[in-house]
C-alpha positions as CSV (number, residue, x, y, z in Angstrom):
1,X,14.4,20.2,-73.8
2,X,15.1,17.6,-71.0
3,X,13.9,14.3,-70.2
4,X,10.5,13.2,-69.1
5,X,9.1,10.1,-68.1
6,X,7.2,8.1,-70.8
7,X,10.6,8.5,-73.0
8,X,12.4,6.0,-70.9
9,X,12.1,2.4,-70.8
10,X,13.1,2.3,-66.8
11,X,9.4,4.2,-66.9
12,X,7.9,1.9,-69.4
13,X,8.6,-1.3,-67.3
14,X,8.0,0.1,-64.1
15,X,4.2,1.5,-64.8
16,X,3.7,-1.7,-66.7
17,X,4.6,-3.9,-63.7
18,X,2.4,-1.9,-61.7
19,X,-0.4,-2.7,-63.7
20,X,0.6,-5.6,-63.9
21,X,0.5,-6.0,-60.2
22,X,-3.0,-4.9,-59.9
23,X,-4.0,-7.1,-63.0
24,X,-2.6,-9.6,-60.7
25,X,-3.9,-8.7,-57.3
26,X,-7.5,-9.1,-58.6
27,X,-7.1,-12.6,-59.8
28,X,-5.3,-13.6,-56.8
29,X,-7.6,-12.0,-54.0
30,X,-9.8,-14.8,-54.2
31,X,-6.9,-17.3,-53.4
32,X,-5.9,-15.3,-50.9
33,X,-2.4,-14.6,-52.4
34,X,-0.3,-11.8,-53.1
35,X,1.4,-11.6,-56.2
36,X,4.9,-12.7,-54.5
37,X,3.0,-15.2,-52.6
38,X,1.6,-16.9,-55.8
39,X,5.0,-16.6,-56.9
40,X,6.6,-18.6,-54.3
41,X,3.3,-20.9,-54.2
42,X,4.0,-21.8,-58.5
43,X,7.7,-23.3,-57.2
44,X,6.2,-25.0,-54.3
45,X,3.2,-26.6,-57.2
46,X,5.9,-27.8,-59.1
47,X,8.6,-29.2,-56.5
48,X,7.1,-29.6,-52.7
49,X,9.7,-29.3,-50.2
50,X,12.1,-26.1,-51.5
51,X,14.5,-24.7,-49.2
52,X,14.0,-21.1,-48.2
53,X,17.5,-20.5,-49.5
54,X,16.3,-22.3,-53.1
55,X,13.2,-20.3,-52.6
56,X,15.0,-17.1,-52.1
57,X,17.5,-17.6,-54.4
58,X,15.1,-18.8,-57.7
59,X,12.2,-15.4,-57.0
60,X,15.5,-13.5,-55.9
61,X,13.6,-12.4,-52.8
62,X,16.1,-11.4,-49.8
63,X,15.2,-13.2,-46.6
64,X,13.7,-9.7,-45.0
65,X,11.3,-10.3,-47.8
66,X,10.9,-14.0,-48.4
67,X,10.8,-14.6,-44.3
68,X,7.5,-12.8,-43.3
69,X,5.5,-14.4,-46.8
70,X,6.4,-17.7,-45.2
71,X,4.9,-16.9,-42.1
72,X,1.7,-15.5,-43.7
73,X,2.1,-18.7,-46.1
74,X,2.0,-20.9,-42.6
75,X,-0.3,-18.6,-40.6
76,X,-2.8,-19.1,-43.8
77,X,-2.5,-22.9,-43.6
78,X,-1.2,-23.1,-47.0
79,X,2.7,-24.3,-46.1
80,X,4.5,-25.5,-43.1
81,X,8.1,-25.1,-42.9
82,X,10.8,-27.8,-40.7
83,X,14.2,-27.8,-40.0
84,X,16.1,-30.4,-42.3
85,X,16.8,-33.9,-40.5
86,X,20.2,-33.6,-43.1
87,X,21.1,-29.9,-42.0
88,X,20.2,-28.4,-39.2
89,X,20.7,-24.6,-40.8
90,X,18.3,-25.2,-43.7
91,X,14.6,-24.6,-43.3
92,X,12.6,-26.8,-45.6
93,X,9.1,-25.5,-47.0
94,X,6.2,-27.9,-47.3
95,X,2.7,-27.6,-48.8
96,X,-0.6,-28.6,-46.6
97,X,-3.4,-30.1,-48.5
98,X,-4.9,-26.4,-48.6
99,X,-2.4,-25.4,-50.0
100,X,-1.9,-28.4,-52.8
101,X,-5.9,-27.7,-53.4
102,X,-5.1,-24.1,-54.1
103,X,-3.1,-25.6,-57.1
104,X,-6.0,-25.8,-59.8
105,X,-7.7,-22.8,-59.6
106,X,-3.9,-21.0,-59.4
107,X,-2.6,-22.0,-62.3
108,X,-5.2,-20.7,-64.6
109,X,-4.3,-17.2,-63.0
110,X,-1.6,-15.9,-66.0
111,X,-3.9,-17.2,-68.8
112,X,-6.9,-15.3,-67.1
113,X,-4.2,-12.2,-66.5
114,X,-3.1,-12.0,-70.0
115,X,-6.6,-13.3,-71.7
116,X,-8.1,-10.2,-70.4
117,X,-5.2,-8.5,-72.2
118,X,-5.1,-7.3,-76.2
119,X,-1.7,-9.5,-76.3
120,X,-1.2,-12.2,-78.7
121,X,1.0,-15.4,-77.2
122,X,3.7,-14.6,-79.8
123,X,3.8,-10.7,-78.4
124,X,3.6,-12.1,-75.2
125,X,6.9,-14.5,-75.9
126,X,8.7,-11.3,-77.8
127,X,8.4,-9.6,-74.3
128,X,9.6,-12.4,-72.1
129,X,12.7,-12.5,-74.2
130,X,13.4,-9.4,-74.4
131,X,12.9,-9.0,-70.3
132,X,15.3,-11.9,-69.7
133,X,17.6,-10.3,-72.2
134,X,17.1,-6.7,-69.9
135,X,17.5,-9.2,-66.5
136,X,20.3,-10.4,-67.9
137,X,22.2,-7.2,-68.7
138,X,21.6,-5.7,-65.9
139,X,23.0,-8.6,-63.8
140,X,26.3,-8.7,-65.5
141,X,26.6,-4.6,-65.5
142,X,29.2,-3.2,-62.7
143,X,27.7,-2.0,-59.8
144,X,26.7,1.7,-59.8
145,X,29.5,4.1,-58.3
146,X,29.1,4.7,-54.4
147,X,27.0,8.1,-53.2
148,X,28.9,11.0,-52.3
């Protein structure tokens, strides 16, 4: 008898953070955000004037990600980004008042997300832990073995 999908946990996480996603995407569409947008706009609510590299670095997006959301960011109105007056190589990322306005309604986003869910706060908690514990391992595990 082999292996089949809903008997691993890679699986598990992956179809829930999928559904997830979705869960996501239809709170967010009437911000106008995608889910790694909201992301990057949750740092940017809680300390204006990130870094791209800081940005990139804390949601662990590379830059062929984390480049084109700031230009839809920007092209939306929501952020502007500037060339540090202190370094020239670092691109600094602002909010406009849109996007500061889009603050309120955004943060009730996860309550709304996980109110809609069967999910007590204290599962909710046990899962976060238990996620950071997984992040965590598979940070510090050696690299898989190069292809053939």
């Amino acid at each position: 008898m082999g292996l089949v999908p809903d008997d691993l946990a890679c699986f598990a996480v992956h179809v829930a953070a999928r559904e997830l996603d979705n869960a996501y995407r239809r709170e967010l569409r009437p911000l106008g955000l995608t889910y790694p947008q909201y992301l990057t706009m949750l740092l940017l609510w809680d300390r204006d004037g990130r870094s791209v590299k800081e940005l990139g670095e804390a949601l662990r997006f590379e830059s062929g990600t984390l480049s084109p959301l700031l230009k839809r960011l920007e092209a939306a109105g929501l952020v502007t980004r500037e060339r540090s007056r202190t370094d020239e190589r670092s691109v600094l990322v602002r909010l406009t008042g849109e996007g500061r306005a889009l603050r309120e309604p955004g943060e009730g986003v996860v309550a709304r997300v996980f109110g809609s869910l069967d999910y007590s706060a204290a599962e909710a908690e046990h899962l976060h832990a238990g996620l950071r514990r997984l992040v965590a391992a598979l940070d510090a595990a050696p690299p898989p073995p190069a292809g053939p």
